[in-house]
C-alpha positions in Angstrom: -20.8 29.0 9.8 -17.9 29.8 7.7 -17.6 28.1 4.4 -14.8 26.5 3.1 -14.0 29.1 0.1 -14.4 31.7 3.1 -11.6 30.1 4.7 -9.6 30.0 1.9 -9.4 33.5 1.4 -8.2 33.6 4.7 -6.1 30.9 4.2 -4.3 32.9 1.6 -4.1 35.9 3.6 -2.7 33.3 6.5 -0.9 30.0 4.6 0.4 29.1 7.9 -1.3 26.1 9.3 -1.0 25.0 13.2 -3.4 22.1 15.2 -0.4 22.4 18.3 -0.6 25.3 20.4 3.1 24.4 21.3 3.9 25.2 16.7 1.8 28.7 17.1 3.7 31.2 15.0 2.8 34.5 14.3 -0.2 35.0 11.8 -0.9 31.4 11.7 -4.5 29.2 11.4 -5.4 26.9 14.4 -7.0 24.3 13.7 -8.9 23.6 17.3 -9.2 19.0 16.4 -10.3 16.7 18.9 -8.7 13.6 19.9 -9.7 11.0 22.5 -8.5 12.6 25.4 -8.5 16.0 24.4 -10.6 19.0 22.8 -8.7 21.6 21.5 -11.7 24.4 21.1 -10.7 24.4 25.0 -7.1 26.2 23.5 -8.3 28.3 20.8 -8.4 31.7 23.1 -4.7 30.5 24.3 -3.4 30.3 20.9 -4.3 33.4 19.5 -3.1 35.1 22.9 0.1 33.1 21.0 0.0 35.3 17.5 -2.4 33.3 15.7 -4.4 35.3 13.5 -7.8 32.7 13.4 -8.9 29.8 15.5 -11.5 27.7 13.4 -13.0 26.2 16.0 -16.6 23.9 16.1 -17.9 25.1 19.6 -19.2 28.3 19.7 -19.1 28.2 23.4 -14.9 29.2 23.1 -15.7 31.7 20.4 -13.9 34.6 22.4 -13.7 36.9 19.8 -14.3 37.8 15.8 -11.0 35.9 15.5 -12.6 32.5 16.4 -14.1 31.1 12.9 -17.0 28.0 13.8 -17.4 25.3 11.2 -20.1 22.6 11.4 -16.2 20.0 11.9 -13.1 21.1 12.4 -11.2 17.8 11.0 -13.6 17.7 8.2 -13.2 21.7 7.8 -9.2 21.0 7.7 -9.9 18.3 5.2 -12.0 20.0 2.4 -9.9 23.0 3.0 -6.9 21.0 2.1 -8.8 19.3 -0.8 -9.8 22.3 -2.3 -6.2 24.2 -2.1 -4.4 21.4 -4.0 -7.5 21.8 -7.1 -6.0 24.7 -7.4 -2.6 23.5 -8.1 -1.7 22.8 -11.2 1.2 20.2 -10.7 1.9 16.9 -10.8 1.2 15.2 -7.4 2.5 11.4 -6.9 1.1 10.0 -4.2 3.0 7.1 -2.5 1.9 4.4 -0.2 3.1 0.6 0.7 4.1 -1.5 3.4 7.7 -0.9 3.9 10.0 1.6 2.9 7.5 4.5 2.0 9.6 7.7 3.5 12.9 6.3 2.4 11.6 5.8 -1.0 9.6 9.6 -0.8 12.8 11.3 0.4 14.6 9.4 -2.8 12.3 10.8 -5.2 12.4 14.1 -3.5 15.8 14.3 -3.4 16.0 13.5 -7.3 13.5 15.7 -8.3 14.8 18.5 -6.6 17.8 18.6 -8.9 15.6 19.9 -11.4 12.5 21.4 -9.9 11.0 22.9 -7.0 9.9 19.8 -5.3 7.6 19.4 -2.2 7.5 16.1 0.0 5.8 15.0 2.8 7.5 16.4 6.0 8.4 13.3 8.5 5.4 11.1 8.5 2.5 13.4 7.7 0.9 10.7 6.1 -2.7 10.0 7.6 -6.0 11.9 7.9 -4.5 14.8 9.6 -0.8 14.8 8.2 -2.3 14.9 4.5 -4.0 18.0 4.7 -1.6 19.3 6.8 1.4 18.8 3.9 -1.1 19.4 1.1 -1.8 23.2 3.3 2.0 23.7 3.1 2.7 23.6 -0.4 3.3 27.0 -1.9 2.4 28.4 -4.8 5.9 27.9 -6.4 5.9 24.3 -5.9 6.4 22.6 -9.3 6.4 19.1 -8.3 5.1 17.2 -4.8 5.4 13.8 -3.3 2.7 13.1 -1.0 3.2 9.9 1.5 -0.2 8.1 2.4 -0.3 5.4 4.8 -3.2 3.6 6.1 -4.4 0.7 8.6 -7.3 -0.1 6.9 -9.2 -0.4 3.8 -10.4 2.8 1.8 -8.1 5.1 3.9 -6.1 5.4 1.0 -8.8 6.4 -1.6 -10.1 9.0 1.2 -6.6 10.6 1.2 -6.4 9.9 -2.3 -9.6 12.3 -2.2 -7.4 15.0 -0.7 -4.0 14.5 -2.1 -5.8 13.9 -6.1 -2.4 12.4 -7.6 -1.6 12.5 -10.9 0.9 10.0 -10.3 1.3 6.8 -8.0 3.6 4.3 -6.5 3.6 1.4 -4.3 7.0 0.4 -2.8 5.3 -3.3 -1.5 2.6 -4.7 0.5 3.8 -7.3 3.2 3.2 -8.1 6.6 2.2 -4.6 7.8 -0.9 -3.3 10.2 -2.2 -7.3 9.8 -5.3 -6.4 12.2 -6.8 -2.5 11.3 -6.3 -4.2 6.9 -7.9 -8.2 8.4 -5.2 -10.1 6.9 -2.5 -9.6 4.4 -5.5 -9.8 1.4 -6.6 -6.7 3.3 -3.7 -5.3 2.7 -3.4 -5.8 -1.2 -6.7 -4.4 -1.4 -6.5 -1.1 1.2 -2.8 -0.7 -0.9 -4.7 -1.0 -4.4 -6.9 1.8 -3.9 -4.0 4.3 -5.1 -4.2 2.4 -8.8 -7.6 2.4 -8.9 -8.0 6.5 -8.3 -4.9 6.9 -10.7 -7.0 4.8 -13.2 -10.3 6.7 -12.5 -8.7 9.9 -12.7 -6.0 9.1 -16.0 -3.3 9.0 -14.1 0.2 7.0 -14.0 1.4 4.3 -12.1 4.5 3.4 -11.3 5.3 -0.4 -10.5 7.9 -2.8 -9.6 7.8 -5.6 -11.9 9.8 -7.7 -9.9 7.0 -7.8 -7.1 4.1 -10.0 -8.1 1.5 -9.1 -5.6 2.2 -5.8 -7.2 1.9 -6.6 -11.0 -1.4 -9.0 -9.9 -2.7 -4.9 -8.4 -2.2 -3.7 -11.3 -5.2 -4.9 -12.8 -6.5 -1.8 -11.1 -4.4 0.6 -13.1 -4.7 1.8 -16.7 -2.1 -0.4 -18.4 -1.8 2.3 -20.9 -0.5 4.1 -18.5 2.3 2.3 -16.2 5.4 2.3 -16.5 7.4 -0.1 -15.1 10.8 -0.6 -12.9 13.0 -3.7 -12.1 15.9 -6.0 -12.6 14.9 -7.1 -16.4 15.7 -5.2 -19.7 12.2 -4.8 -20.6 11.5 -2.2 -18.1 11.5 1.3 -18.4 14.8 1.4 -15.7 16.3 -1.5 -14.9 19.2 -2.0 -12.5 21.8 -4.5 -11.1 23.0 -4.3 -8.0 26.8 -4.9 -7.4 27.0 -5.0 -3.5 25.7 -3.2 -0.3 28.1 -3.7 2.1 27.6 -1.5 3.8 26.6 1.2 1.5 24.9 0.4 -2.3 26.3 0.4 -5.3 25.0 -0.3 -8.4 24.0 -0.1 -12.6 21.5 1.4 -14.0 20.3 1.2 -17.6 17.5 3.2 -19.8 16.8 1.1 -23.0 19.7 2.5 -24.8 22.1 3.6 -21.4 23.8 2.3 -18.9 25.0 4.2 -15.9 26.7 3.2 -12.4 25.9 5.1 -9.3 26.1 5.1 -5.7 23.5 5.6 -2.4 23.7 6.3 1.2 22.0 3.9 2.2 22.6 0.2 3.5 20.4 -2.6 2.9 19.9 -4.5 -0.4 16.2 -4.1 0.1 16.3 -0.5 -0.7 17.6 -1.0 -4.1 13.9 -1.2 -5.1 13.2 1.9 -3.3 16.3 3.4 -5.2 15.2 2.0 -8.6 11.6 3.9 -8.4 13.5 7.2 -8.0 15.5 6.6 -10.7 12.6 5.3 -12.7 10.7 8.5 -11.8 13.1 11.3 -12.3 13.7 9.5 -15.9 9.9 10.0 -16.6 9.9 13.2 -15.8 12.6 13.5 -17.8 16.0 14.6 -15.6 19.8 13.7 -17.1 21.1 10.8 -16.0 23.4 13.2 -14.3 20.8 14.8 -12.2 19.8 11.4 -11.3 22.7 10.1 -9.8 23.7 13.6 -7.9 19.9 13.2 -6.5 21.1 10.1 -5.2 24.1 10.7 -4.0 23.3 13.8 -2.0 20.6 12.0 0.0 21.8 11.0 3.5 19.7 9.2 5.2 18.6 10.7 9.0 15.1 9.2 10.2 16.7 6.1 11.5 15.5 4.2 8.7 18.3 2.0 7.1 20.3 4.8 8.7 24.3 3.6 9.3 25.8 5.5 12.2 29.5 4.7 13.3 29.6 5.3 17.1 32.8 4.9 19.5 32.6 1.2 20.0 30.2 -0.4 17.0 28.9 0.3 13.4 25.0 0.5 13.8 21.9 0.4 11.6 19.6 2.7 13.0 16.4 1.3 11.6 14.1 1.6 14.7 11.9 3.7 13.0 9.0 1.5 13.0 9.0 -2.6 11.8 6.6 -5.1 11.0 7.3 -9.0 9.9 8.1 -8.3 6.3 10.8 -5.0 6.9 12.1 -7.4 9.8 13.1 -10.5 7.6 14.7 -8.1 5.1 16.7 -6.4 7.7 17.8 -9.5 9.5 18.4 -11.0 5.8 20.4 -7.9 5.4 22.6 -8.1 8.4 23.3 -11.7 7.6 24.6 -10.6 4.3 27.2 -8.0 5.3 30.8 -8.9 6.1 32.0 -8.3 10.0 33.8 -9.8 12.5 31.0 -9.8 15.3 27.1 -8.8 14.3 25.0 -7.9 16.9 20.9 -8.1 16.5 18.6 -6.2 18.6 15.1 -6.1 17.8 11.9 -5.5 19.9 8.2 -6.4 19.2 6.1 -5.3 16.3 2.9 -3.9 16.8 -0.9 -3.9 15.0 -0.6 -7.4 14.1 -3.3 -8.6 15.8 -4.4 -12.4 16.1 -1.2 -13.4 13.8 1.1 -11.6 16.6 2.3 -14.7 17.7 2.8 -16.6 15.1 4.8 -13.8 13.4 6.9 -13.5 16.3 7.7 -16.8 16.1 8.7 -16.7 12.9 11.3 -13.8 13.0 12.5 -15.4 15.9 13.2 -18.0 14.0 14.7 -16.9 11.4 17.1 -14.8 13.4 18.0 -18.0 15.3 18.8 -19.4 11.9 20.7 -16.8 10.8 24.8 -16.4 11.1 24.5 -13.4 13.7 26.9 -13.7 16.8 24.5 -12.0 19.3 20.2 -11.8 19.4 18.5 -9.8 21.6 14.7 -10.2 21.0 13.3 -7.1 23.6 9.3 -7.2 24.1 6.6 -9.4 26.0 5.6 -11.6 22.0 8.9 -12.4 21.3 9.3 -13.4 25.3 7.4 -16.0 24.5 9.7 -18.1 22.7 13.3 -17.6 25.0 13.0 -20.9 26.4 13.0 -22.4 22.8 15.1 -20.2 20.7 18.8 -19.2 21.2 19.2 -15.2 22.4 18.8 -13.0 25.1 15.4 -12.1 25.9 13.9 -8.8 27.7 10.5 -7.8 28.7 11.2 -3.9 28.0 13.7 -1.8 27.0 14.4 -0.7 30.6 15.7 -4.4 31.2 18.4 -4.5 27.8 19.4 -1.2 28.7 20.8 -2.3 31.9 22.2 -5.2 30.1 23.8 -3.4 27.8 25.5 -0.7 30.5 27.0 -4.1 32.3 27.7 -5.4 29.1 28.6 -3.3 26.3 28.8 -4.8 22.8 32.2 -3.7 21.2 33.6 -4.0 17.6 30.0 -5.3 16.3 27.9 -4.5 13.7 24.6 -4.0 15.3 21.1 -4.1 13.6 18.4 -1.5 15.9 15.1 -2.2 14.5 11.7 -2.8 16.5 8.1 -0.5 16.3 8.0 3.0 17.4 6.2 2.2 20.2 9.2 -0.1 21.5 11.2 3.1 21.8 14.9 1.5 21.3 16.4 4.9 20.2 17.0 5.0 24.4 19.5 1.9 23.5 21.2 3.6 21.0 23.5 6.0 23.2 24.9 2.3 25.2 26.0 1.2 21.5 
């Protein structure tokens, strides 16, 4: 068996990482995991036909050449290999996590930190068991500075990836609404989402926290108070800002105890001025000008179709179709009520991993969208179905069926909210707006 220091010699040798024989690049690692419906020992001869230089594989019955390295686990060999490269980094690492707005709020910090140091961040959504190690494995030896996205569906995820990742530093955008039945209710949530303090706090590290949330200051209690600092709209934080309008785009102050400053984002939606307030709370900590700050933020362009705005031939649209659950949805159909426009279009699908409170959440966004000044709804998706001979909209059982309602009829001059869960797939809508 080959032990994990073993492999990290080779590793060094070979700081390429691949689990996708479709990624193999010349001199790489593959990583031969196993999923539900497939076992990927079954490519390992494949991908170093490819170029890899090493399979680590946990079958000996594909070992096909010297190249083929067993382990007693491949995902657990990935894992400690991972684990054991970032103890020998000595950076600060803040690990983020929370409900909503986690990679808008990572590529913020990124983007600020980057005007001073060599920053790494979480590529995409590498943020689970796999994507972890995999970003943790792609951090170089120059990196001064990382950002590492965590996500979870259920409690002590976090403090296993927390195991990997070993921040110095922490944040948690928010807890809301989010993966309801993997977390067993929104107390689930709190808890899973407090693990991050409470390894910060185990391990002296800081915590970075939203005043302005309470469920946020009540997890607290599992940070070292000696060591938080702390964001929001009041003086007595460390950075606190005003916002002056986000229609479309945000602007807005912000003030150190002694400073004031006004600055602009890319970004639409007034609940990202949190998001934006962290970044700027965290680049001050680690001590960047107030000019570095606000360049940070104003080179950041949003293009993950998160709280993305994208003017097309006919409408204005916020792409935001990344993924939603109940809490990002009232925010974004809050936000949509708040901007100024002749017509405003909403189309939103279902929201997934909510479990036994699926319907009732449904309801309620429905609802609230009903309520809401918006000229147009279309609710797309068999939960919120449920409610079209009650509520006021349009109402399709896929995306196939608004698509060819859209092609016959075409919203013009609109401003249109996109926002649903990944799996709804509503980025095939886009190109009809």
């Amino acid at each position: 068996m080959t032990t994990t220091e073993q492999l990290y010699q080779i590793y060094l040798q070979h700081p390429i990482v691949s689990t996708d024989t479709r990624t193999i690049s010349d001199g790489c690692l593959f990583f031969a995991l196993k999923g539900d419906n497939f076992d990927a020992n079954t490519f390992a001869a494949q991908a170093l036909a490819q170029g890899a230089a090493y399979a680590i594989i946990d079958n000996k019955e594909f070992a096909v050449s010297d190249k083929c390295l067993l382990v007693a686990d491949v995902l657990g060999s990935l894992q400690d290999l991972a684990k054991h490269h970032r103890s020998q980094l000595n950076i600060p690492v803040i690990g983020l996590t929370g409900s909503n707005g986690k990679t808008t709020t990572k590529e913020l910090i990124r983007a600020v930190l980057a005007e001073r140091f060599k920053t790494f961040a979480t590529k995409g959504n590498l943020n689970n068991h796999i994507g972890v190690p995999l970003s943790i494995l792609s951090m170089q030896s120059d990196v001064e500075i990382a950002v590492i996205e965590m996500g979870a569906n259920h409690q002590k995820e976090i403090e296993f990836l927390c195991e990997i990742a070993q921040p110095t530093h922490g944040l948690i955008t928010n807890v809301g609404m989010a993966h309801l039945d993997g977390f067993g209710g929104f107390e689930g949530v709190k808890k899973g989402k407090a693990e991050l303090f409470a390894y910060l706090k185990a391990h002296h590290g800081f915590a970075f926290i939203n005043r302005n949330n309470p469920y946020l200051l009540e997890m607290s209690s599992k940070a070292d108070l000696n060591k938080v600092v702390y964001y929001g709209t009041d003086k007595e934080n460390s950075i606190s800002g005003t916002l002056k309008h986000s229609d479309p785009l945000i602007e807005f102050e912000w003030a150190t105890a002694d400073k004031s400053y006004s600055a602009k984002a890319n970004l639409t939606g007034t609940y990202n001025f949190e998001n934006i307030l962290a970044a700027i709370c965290i680049g001050n900590f680690f001590e960047l000008s107030a000019e570095q700050i606000n360049n940070g933020l104003a080179n950041y362009f949003p293009n993950n179709n998160r709280s993305q705005l994208t003017k097309t031939e006919n409408n204005t649209v916020i792409c935001d179709f990344y993924n939603a659950n109940p809490s990002s949805m009232t925010a974004a159909l809050n936000n949509l009520e708040s901007l100024k426009a002749p017509h405003k279009t909403a189309i939103i699908g279902d929201m997934f991993e909510l479990g036994p409170e699926a319907p009732e959440q449904h309801k309620l966004v429905a609802e609230l969208a009903s309520k809401n000044k918006i000229d147009t709804l279309i609710f797309i998706g068999k939960n919120f179905n449920e409610y079209k001979k009650s509520l006021k909209g349009l109402f399709f059982s896929t995306p196939a069926e608004a698509k060819d309602y859209l092609q016959a009829n075409p919203p013009k001059n609109s401003l249109v909210l996109l926002k649903g869960s990944r799996g709804m797939a509503l980025e095939q809508l886009l190109p009809l707006l």
